[in-house]
C-alpha positions in Angstrom: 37.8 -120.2 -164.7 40.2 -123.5 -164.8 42.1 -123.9 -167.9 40.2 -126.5 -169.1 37.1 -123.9 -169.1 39.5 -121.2 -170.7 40.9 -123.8 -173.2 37.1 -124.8 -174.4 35.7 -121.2 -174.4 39.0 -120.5 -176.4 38.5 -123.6 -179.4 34.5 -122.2 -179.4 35.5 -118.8 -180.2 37.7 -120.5 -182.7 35.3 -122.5 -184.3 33.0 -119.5 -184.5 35.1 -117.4 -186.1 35.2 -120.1 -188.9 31.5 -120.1 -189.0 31.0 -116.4 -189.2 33.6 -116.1 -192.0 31.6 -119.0 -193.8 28.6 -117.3 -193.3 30.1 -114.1 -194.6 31.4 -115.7 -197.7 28.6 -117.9 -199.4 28.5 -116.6 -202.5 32.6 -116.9 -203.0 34.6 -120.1 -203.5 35.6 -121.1 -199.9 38.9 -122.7 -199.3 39.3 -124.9 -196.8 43.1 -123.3 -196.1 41.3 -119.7 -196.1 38.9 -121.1 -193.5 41.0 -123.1 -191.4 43.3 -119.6 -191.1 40.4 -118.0 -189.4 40.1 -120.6 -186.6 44.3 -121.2 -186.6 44.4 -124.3 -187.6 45.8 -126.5 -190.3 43.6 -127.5 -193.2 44.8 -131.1 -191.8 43.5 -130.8 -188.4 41.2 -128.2 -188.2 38.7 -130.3 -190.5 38.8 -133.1 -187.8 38.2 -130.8 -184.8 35.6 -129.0 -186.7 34.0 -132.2 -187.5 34.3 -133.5 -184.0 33.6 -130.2 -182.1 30.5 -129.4 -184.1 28.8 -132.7 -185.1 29.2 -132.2 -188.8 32.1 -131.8 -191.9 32.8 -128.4 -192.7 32.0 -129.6 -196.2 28.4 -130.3 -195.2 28.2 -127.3 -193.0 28.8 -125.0 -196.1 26.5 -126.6 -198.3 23.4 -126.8 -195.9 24.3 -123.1 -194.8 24.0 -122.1 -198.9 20.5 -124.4 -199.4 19.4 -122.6 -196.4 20.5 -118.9 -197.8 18.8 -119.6 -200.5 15.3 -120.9 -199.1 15.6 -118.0 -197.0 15.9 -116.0 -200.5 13.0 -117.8 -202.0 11.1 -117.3 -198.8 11.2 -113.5 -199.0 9.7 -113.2 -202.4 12.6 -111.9 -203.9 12.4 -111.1 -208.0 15.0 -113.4 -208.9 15.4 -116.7 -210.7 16.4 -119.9 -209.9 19.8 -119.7 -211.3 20.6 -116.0 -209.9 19.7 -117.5 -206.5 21.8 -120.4 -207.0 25.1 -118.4 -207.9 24.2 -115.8 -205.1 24.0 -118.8 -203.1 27.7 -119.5 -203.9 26.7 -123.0 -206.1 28.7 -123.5 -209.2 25.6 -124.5 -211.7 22.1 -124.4 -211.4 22.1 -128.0 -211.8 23.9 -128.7 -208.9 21.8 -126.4 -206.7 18.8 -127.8 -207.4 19.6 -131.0 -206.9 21.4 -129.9 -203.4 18.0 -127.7 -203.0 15.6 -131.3 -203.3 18.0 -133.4 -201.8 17.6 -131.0 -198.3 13.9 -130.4 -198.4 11.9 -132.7 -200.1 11.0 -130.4 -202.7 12.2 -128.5 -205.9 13.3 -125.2 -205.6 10.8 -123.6 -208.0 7.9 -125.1 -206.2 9.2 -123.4 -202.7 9.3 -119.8 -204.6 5.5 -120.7 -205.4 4.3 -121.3 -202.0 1.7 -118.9 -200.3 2.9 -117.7 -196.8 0.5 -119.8 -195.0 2.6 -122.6 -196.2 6.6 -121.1 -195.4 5.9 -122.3 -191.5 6.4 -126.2 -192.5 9.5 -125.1 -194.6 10.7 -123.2 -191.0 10.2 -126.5 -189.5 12.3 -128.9 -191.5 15.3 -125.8 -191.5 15.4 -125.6 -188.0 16.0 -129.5 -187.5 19.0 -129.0 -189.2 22.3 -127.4 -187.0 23.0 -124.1 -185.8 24.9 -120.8 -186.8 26.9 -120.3 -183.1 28.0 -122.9 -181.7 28.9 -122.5 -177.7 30.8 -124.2 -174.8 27.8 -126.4 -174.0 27.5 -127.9 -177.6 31.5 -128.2 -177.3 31.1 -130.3 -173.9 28.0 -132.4 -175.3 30.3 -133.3 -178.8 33.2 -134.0 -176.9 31.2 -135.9 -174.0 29.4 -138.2 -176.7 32.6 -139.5 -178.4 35.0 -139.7 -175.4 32.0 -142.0 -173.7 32.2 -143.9 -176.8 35.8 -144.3 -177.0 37.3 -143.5 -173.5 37.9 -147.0 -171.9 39.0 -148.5 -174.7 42.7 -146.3 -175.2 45.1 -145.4 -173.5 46.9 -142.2 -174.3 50.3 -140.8 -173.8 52.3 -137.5 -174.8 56.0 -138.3 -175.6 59.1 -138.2 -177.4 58.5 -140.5 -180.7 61.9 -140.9 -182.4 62.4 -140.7 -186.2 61.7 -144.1 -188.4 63.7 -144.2 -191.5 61.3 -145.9 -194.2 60.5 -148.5 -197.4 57.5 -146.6 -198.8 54.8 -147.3 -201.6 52.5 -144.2 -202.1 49.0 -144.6 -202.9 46.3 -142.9 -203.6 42.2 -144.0 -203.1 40.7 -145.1 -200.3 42.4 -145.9 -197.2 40.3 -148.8 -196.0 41.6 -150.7 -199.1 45.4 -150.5 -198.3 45.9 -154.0 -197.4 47.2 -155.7 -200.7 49.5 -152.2 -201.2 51.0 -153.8 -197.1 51.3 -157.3 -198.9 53.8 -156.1 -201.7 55.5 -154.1 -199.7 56.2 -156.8 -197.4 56.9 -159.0 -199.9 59.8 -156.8 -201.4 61.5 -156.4 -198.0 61.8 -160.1 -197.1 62.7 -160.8 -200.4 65.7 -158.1 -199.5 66.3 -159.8 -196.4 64.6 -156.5 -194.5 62.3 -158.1 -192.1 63.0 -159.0 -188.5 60.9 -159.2 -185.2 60.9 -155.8 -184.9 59.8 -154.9 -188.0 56.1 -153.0 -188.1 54.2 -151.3 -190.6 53.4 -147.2 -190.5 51.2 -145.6 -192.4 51.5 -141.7 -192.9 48.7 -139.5 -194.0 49.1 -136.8 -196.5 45.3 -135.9 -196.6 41.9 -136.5 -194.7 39.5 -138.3 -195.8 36.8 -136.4 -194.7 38.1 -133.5 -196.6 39.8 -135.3 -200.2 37.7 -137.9 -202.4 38.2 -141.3 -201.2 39.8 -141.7 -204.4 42.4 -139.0 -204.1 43.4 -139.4 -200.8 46.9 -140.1 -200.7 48.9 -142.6 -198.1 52.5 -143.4 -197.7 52.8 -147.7 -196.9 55.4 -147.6 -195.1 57.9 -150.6 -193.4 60.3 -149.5 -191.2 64.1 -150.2 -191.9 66.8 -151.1 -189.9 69.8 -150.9 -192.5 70.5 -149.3 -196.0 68.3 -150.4 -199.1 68.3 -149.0 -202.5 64.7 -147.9 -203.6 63.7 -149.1 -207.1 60.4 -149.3 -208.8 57.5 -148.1 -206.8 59.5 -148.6 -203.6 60.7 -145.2 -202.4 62.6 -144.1 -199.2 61.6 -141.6 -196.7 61.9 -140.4 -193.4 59.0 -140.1 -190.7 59.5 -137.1 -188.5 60.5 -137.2 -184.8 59.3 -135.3 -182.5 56.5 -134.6 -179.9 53.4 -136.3 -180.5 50.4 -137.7 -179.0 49.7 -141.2 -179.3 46.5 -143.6 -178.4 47.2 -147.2 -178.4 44.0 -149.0 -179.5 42.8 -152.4 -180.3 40.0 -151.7 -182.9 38.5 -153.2 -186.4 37.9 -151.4 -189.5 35.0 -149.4 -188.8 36.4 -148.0 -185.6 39.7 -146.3 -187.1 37.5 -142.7 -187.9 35.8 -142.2 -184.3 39.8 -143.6 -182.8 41.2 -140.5 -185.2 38.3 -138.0 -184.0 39.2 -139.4 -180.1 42.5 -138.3 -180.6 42.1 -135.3 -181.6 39.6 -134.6 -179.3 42.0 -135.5 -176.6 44.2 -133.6 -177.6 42.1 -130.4 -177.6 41.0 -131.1 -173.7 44.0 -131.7 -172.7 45.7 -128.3 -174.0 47.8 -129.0 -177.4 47.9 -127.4 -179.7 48.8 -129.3 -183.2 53.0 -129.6 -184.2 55.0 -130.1 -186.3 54.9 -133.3 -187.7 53.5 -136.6 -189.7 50.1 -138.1 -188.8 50.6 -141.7 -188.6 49.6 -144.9 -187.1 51.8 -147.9 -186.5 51.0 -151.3 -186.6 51.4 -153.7 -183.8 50.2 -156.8 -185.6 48.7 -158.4 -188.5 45.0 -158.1 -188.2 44.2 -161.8 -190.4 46.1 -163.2 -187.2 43.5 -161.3 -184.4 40.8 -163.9 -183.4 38.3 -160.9 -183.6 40.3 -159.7 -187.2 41.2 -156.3 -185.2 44.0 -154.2 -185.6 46.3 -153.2 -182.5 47.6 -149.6 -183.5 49.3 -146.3 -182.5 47.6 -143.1 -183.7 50.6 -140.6 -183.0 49.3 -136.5 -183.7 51.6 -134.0 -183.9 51.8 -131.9 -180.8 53.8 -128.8 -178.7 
């Protein structure tokens, strides 16, 4: 076995071992940091590999896996109501499980506990359309295949040395795709300060995934690089982006793209054997996209790596 082979059988095993301890733990309150321990990973980057890897947040994989427990409950004829079902199903009112429960099958949950046996078969059917409990190295090469196909000819991607970039900062927090007027005063403040040059570019460091916080809650540090002392004052702060060893895809790509270029990366990543650092997740900015004749963005994705 190559160590390519080893390295995918490995991040299956991984992924499993999250699965299993999901399955084991329904009922509870799962924590994404609890889960992500099982497979080694940070919260951070174990959602995107999850997500990538198995076709499918780890969000959505524990709430289908609960609807399902508990159709499997109903199915069985157990003596229990609606709203035992739905806290042994690890949902936090019965409200929210049924309309989790309808929302999956087409149908209340009540009128599933009434159905005659010759009638479970079609609810068998629509559950098995729906993703799997193991996941294996062939699901790992199709996922990975699919998205590198996708995104392959359109990157280039090198491990190195990035140095550290002392910053002008605004933090926000919502959604990411609406950071541009945030870029505009920050901009604004450092020419008026005289801190803007050719070789001035924007960064923009992520303290949370989007695919695991709210869009409104996820929080992003604007950042403009600085060549020279400033003093921070109102919302402008002053911080420091790591150095350190990362990998980083150069890509030329619009708004729509930046989640598969993020999910490429850390794909690449897993196939080519590193495992996550130390370090900020950022991308840097090459150019203002209102200039690009297509309105695209020429960026660095740079992920933490040893």
């Amino acid at each position: 076995m190559n160590k390519k082979d080893k390295l995918r059988k490995e991040y299956s095993q991984r992924i499993n071992k999250a699965m299993d301890y999901i399955d084991e733990n329904l009922s509870q309150t799962l924590s994404l940091d609890d889960i992500a321990r099982q497979a080694c990973f940070s919260p951070f980057h174990f959602h995107r590999i999850f997500s990538v890897l198995v076709g499918e947040t780890v969000n959505n994989f524990i709430s289908r896996k609960r609807v399902e427990n508990a159709a499997c409950t109903l199915l069985r004829g157990y003596d229990y109501t609606i709203s035992e079902i739905a806290e042994m199903s690890g949902f936090n009112s019965p409200a929210s499980f049924s309309r989790a429960f309808k929302k999956y099958y087409g149908i209340s949950a009540t009128d599933m506990q009434n159905m005659t046996k010759s009638q479970h078969s079609k609810i068998c059917k629509v559950d098995s359309k729906n993703g799997k409990n193991e996941y294996n190295v062939e699901d790992y090469i199709c996922n990975i295949n699919k998205l590198f196909k996708k995104m392959d000819m359109r990157t280039n991607v090198e491990v190195k040395e990035m140095p550290e970039y002392k910053v002008a900062y605004i933090r926000y927090t919502g959604d990411f795709s609406k950071l541009s007027p945030v870029f505009e005063r920050l901009f604004m403040w450092a020419g008026r300060n005289g801190h803007i040059n050719q070789n001035t570019k924007a960064i923009a460091v992520y303290h949370d995934d989007p695919k695991i916080t709210e869009a409104e809650k996820v929080r992003t540090s604007v950042c403009c690089m600085m060549d020279k002392d400033f003093k921070p004052e109102g919302e402008i702060g002053e911080m420091t982006v790591k150095k350190g060893k990362y990998a980083v895809g150069h890509f030329e790509i619009d708004q729509k793209e930046f989640r598969d270029a993020w999910d490429y990366m850390c794909a690449w990543t897993i196939e080519n054997g590193y495992e996550e650092g130390d370090g900020d997740y950022y991308e840097i900015y090459h150019n203002d996209n209102s200039t690009h004749p297509e309105k695209k963005f020429i960026v660095d994705i740079c992920i933490p790596v040893k």
